[in-house]
Structure formats: structure tokens, C-alpha cells
C-alpha positions as CSV (number, residue, x, y, z in Angstrom):
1,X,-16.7,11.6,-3.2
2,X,-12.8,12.1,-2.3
3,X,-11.4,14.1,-5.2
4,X,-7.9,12.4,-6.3
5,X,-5.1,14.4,-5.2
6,X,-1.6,14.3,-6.4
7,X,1.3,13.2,-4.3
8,X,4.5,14.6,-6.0
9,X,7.2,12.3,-5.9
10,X,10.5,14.2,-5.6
11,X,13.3,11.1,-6.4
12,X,16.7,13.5,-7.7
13,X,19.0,13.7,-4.4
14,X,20.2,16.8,-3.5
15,X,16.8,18.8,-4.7
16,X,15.5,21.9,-3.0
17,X,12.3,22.6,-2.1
18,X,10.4,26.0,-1.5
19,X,7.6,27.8,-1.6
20,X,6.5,30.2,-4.4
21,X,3.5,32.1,-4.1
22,X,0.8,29.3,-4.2
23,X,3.4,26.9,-5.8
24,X,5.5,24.4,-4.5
25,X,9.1,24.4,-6.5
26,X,11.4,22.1,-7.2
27,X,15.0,23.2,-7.8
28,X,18.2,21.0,-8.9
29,X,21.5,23.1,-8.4
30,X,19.4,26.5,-8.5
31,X,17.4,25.4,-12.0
32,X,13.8,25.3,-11.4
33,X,12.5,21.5,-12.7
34,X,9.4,21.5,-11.8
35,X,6.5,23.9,-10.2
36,X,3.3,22.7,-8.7
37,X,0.0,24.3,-7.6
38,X,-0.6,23.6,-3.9
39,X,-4.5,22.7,-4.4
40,X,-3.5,20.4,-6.9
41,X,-1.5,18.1,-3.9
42,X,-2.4,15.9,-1.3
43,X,0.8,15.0,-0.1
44,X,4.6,15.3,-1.2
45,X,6.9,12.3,-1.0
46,X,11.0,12.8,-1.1
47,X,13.5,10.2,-1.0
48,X,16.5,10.6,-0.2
49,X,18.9,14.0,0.8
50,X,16.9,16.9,0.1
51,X,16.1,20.6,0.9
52,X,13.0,21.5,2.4
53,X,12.7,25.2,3.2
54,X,11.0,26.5,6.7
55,X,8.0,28.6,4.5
56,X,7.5,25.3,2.5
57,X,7.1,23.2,5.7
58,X,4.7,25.8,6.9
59,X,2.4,25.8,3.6
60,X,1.9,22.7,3.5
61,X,0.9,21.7,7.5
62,X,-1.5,24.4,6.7
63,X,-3.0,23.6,3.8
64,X,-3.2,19.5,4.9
65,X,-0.5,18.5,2.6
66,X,1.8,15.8,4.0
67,X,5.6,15.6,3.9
68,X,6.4,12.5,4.0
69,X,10.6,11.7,3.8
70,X,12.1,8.5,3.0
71,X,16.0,7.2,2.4
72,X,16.6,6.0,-0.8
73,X,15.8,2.5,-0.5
74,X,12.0,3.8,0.0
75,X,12.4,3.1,3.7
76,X,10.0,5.6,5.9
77,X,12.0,7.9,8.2
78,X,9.8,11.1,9.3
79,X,6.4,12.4,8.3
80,X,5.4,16.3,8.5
81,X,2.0,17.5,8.5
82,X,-0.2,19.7,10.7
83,X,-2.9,19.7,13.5
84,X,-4.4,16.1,13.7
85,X,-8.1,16.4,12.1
86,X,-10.8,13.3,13.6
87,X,-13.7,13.0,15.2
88,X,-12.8,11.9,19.1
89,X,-15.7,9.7,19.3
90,X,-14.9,8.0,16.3
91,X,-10.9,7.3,17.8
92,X,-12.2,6.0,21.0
93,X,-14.6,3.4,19.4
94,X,-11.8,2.3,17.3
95,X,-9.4,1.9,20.3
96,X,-12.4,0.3,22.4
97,X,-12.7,-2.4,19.7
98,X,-9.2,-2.6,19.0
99,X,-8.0,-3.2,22.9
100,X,-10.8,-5.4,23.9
101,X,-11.1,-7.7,20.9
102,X,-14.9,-8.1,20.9
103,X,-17.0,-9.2,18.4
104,X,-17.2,-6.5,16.3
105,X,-13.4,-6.0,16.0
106,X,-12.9,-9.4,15.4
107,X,-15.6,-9.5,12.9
108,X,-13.3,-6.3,11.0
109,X,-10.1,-8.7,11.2
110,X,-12.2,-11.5,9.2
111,X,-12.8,-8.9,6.6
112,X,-9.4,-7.7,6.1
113,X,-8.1,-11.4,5.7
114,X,-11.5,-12.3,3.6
115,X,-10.9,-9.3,1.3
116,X,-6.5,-10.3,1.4
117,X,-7.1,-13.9,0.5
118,X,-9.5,-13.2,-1.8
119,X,-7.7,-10.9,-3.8
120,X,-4.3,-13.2,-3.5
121,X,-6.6,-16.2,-5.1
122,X,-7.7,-13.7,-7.5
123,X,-4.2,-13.1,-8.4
124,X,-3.3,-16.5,-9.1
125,X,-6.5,-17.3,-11.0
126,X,-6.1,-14.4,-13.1
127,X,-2.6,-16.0,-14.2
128,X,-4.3,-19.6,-14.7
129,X,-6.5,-17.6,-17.5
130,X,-3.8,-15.7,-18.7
131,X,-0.7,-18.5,-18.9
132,X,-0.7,-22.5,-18.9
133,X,-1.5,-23.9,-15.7
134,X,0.0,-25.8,-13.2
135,X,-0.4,-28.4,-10.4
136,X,1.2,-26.3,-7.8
137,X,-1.5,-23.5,-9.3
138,X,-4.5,-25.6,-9.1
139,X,-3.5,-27.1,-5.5
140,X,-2.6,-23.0,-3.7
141,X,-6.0,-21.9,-5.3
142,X,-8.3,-24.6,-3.9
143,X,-6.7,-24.8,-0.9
144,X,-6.9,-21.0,-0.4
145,X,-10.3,-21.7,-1.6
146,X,-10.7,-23.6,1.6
147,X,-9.2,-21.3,3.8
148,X,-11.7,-18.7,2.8
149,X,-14.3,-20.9,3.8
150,X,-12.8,-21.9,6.9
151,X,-12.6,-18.0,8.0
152,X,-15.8,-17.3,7.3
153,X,-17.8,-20.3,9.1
154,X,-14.7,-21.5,11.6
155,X,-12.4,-19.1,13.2
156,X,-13.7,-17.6,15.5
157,X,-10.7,-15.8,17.1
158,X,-8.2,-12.8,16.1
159,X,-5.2,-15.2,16.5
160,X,-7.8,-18.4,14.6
161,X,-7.7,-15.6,11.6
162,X,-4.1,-14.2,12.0
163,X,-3.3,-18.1,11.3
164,X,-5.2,-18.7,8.0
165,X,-4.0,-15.0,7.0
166,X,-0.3,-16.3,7.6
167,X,-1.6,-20.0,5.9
168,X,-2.5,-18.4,2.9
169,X,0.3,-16.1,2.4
170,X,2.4,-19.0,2.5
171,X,0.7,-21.0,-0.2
172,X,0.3,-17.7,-2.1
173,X,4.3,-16.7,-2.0
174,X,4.9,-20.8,-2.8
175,X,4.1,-20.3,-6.2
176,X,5.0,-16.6,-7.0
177,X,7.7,-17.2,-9.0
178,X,5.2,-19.3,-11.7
179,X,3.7,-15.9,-12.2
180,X,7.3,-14.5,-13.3
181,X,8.1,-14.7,-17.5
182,X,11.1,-12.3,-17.8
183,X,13.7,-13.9,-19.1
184,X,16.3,-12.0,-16.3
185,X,17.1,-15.2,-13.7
186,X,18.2,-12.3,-11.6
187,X,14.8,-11.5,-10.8
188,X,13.1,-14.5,-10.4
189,X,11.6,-15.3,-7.1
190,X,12.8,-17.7,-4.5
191,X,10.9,-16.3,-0.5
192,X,10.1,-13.1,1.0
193,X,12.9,-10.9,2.2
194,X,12.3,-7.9,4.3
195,X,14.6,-5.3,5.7
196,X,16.6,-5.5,3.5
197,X,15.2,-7.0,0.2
198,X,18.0,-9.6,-0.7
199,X,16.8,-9.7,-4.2
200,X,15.3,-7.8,-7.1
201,X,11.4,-9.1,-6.8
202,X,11.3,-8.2,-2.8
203,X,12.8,-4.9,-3.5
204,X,10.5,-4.2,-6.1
205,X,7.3,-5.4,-3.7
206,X,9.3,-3.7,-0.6
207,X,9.1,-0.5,-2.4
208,X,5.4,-1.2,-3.6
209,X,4.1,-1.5,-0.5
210,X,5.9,1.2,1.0
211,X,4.1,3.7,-1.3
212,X,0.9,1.7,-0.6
213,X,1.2,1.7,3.2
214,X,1.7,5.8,2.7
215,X,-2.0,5.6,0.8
216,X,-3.5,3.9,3.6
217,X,-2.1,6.2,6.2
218,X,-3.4,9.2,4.6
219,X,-6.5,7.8,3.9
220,X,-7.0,7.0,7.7
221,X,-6.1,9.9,8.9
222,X,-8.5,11.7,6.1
223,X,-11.6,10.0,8.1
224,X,-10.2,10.8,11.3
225,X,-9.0,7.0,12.6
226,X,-5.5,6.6,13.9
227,X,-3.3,4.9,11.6
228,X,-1.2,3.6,14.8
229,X,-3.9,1.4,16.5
230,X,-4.8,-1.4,14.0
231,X,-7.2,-5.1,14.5
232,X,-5.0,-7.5,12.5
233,X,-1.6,-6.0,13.2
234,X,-0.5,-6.1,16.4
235,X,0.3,-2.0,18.0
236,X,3.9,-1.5,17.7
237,X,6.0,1.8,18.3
238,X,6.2,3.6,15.5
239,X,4.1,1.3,13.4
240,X,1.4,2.2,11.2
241,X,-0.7,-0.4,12.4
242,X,-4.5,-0.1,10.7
243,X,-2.9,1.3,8.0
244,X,-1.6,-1.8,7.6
245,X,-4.6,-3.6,8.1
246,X,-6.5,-1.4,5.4
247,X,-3.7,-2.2,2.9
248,X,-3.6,-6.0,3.4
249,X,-6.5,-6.6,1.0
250,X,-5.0,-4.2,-1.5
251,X,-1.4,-5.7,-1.6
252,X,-1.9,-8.2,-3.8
253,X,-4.2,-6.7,-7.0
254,X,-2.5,-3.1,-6.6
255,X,1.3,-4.0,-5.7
256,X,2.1,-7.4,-6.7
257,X,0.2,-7.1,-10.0
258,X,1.9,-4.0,-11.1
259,X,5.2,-5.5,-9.7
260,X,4.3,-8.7,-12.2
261,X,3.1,-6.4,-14.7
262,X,6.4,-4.2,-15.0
263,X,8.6,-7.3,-14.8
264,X,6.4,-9.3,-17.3
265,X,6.2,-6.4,-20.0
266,X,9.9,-6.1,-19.2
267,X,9.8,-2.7,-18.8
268,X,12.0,-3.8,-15.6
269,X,15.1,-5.5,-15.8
270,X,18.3,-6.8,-14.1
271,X,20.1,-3.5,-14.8
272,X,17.2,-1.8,-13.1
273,X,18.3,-2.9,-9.4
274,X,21.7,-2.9,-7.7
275,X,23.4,-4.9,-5.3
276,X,25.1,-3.2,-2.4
277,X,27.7,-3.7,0.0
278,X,25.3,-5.0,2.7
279,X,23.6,-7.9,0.4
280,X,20.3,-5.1,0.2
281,X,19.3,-5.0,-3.3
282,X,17.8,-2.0,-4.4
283,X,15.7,-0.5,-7.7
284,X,18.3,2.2,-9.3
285,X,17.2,5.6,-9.9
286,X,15.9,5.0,-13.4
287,X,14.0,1.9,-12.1
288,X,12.5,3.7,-9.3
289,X,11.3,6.8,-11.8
290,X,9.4,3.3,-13.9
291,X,8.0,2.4,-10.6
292,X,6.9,5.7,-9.7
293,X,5.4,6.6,-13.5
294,X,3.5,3.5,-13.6
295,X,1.8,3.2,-9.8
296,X,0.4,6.7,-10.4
297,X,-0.7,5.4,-14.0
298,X,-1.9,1.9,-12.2
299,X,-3.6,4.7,-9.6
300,X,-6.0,5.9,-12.1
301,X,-7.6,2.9,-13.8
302,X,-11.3,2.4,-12.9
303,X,-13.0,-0.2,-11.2
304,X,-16.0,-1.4,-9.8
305,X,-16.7,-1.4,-6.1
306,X,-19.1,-4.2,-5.5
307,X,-20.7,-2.7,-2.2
308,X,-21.1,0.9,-3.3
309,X,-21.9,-0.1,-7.0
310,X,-20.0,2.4,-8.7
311,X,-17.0,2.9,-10.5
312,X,-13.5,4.8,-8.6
313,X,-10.3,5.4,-9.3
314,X,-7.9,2.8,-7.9
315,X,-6.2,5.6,-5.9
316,X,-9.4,6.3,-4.4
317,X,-10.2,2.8,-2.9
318,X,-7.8,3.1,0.5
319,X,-10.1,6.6,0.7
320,X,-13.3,4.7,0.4
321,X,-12.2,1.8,2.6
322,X,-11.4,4.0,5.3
323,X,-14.9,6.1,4.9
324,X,-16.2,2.4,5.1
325,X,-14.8,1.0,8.3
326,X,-15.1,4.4,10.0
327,X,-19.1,4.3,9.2
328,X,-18.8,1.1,10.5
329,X,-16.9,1.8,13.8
330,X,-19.7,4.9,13.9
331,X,-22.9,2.0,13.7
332,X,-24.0,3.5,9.8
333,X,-23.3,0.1,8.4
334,X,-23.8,-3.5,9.8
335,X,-20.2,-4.9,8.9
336,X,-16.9,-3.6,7.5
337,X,-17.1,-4.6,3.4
338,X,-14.2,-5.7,2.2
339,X,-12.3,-4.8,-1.4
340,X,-12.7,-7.6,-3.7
341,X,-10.4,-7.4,-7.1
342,X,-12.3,-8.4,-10.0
């Protein structure tokens, strides 16, 4: 099995970063702040303004570790790593099944929305247990119910299955704000909002998924697939398309539960996000260090995966979903399993 790496998340503007030894360092205003092995990382992430020296750069495309640089709002802007590991034979099945949309990539599409909707319902029932229900609760979960069925005996097509994904999603996002119990109306929840997040629950879930999408994309490129040429998403330049694919089943019991979870707890409030001149709302720096503490916490807690009947590390399911759609892309296994949330 994948051992767990670290990603370091580097979140103070204006750090510098260099190479010491076999360390990477982080300095604020010349004062050392932190120092970390390089076998102990996987991949560094920065956001915002920072220094990155030309012997750290060099360290870490040698060694596999990943830069990966983002602006402050979380929003991806460059990636650095070093020569493209993969198995050629493995990228070209992938692009064959990709481009042609045969049965066997149409048949990985129904498991990415199987495994999304799933865990969405999942979401939603896990809140019926936990709080009072309601109508609006009862009527998203059987008819997502429904649409689970209908994916699995009816659609037969990419775009049949791109439209119950988009089905569900609506019904799912309907009743998000039920799930909500802080008593801040600032961040309740009224629709998605994307590029920029308008208010404080999409920034929170914009910036949760952008550390998730990163987890994908690694993990992809860790099994030698492309992260660029996905089933479900469409390709797109610059677009980490089957990265996105492999996160869509994760979304909702990795990234919207610990978004519910921090709000909920009211570990995050109002004060935690700002408004800026553009109508973006964004987490504060304090708000993103929660964020940050708490997926690598979230990253940690065991569960049981149903197909390979053992117990992993949440940060190591994108790792063992892509080991599992690259076997099947290979012809070791018979389908692509999906992650269910339990």
C-alpha cells in the first residue's frame, strides 16, 4: 500500500523557501518557522506571494515532490514537478477509451456518478439520522434514490449519465442549507457560486475542493494516468479533467461534510471570511489555517473500503481509486469500483 505523505501547506505571504541539507525550510522575514525532512513530503502547497529558491525547486522535481502554487483565494495558478513517471501503454488505453466513448469508458462514467450520487444521498441521510427531518429531505433522497436506479439499468449514454449526475446535484444543492445549524445568517446557503464564491458556504466548498482536486491529481499521476484527459468531464485546456472525475465521488463525504462539520461545530464563523471589492468572498487567513488543520485531521480518519475489504486512511482513497481504475483501464479487474461513504 501507498504510504501517506505529507503535503506542507505554506499559507503566511511573503515566506521564503529553501533548501537545507535534506530539509525543506520555511523562513518569515529571515526567522526560520518551520523545517521539514524531504522523505517525509509528498507535495508542497503555497498560497499566495512567496519565495521559492532555485536549489529548492531542484530538490524537490528530483525527489517527486510537487510544487503546487496558488493565489490567496486557493485558486490554482502553476504546478512544478519533475520528469512525467507512467506507463505509455496504460496512457494510451485511457485516451482510447476516453476519445471513442465505448463501452467500457462509458461503463467508468456510470461509476463515477453511481459512486457521486451515492455518497450525496449518503450525506443527506446521514443528516436525517442526526437532525429532525424534513419533506424536502425525504422527497431529494428518494428521488436521488431513483436516479441511481435509473443510471444503473437506463442510461445508457455518456451525455444519459452527465444528465442524472447534473439531476442529482440539483436536488442535492436544493436542500443544502437544511444541513446548516450555525446560528451566523451570513453563512447560510442559498445556490452554488463559482469563480468567485459570492458567499461564505461556496468559498468554504470552493477552497475544499480545490485541495481535493490537488489529491486527485497527484494521485493520478502516482499511477501513471493523465490527470488532463478525463470520461465524465469534458477535456478542456488547462483542466484537470480525470482528476476531476476521480474526485466527484469524494466531494461530497470528504469536502462538504468537513465544510458542514466546521460550520456546524462553529469552529467557523462570519468573522472567518471577508468580503471584497469584487463581491468574491473569501476564508481570512485564520479561517483558512482551520480549514487547513482540520482536512489533514479529516485526512487521517479510517475507513472501510467495501471492494478491497480493508481499512485506509481517507487521504489514501484518491491513491487507491486511481490504482483501481488504472487496473481496470490495464484488464486486471472487470469494472471500475466506485468509493461508497459509509
Amino acid at each position: 500500500m501507498k504510504k501517506l505523505l505529507n503535503t506542507a501547506y505554506v499559507t503566511s505571504e511573503g515566506a521564503a523557501l529553501r533548501k537545507d541539507g535534506e530539509n525543506l525550510v520555511a523562513e518569515i522575514e529571515g526567522t526560520e518557522k518551520s523545517r521539514v525532512p524531504f522523505h517525509m513530503l509528498a507535495s508542497v502547497v503555497v498560497f499566495g506571494p512567496a519565495l521559492l529558491t532555485p536549489a529548492l525547486i531542484g530538490a524537490c522535481a528530483e525527489r517527486g515532490i510537487t510544487l503546487v502554487l496558488l493565489d490567496r483565494a486557493g485558486r490554482f495558478q502553476a504546478r512544478v514537478e519533475g520528469p512525467a513517471q507512467g506507463n505509455v501503454l496504460l496512457r494510451r488505453a485511457q485516451y482510447r477509451h476516453a476519445e471513442t466513448g465505448d463501452e467500457k469508458g462509458t461503463d467508468i462514467v456510470r461509476s463515477f456518478v453511481l459512486g457521486k450520487v451515492a455518497n450525496q444521498r449518503a450525506v443527506l441521510r446521514r443528516a436525517m439520522r442526526d437532525y429532525e427531518t424534513t419533506p424536502a429531505l425525504d422527497e431529494a433522497s428518494d428521488r436521488m434514490a431513483h436516479i441511481l436506479r435509473r443510471v444503473q439499468l437506463m442510461d445508457k449514454t455518456v451525455d444519459q449519465l452527465r444528465g442524472s449526475e447534473g439531476e442529482a446535484a440539483n436536488l442535492y444543492f436544493a436542500v443544502f442549507d437544511q444541513l446548516i445549524r450555525s446560528p451566523d445568517a451570513e453563512l447560510r446557503w442559498t445556490s452554488r457560486s463559482r469563480r468567485p464564491p459570492l458567499d461564505a458556504m461556496n468559498a468554504l466548498l470552493s477552497f475544499l475542493y480545490t485541495l481535493l482536486t490537488h489529491d486527485c491529481r497527484s494521485a493520478c499521476e502516482g499511477v501513471g494516468l493523465d490527470p488532463a484527459v478525463g470520461f465524465l468531464h469534458r477535456d478542456r485546456p488547462g483542466r484537470p479533467s480525470l482528476a476531476l472525475d476521480l474526485m466527484e465521488e469524494l466531494r461530497a463525504p470528504l469536502a462538504d461534510r468537513l465544510a458542514l462539520s466546521l460550520v456546524n461545530r462553529r469552529q467557523l464563523r462570519a468573522g472567518d471570511f471577508q468580503q471584497m471589492d469584487s463581491g468574491a468572498v473569501l476564508l481570512t487567513d485564520e479561517g483558512r489555517k482551520t480549514v487547513l488543520t482540520a482536512w489533514q485531521e479529516r485526512k487521517r480518519e479510517d475507513r472501510q473500503h467495501a471492494f478491497l475489504d480493508e481499512k485506509a486512511p481517507l487521504g489514501l482513497v484518491p491513491h487507491l481509486q486511481a490504482q483501481l481504475l488504472a487496473r481496470h483501464l490495464r484488464g486486471d479487474l472487470d469494472a471500475y469500483p466506485p468509493w461508497f461513504w459509509s
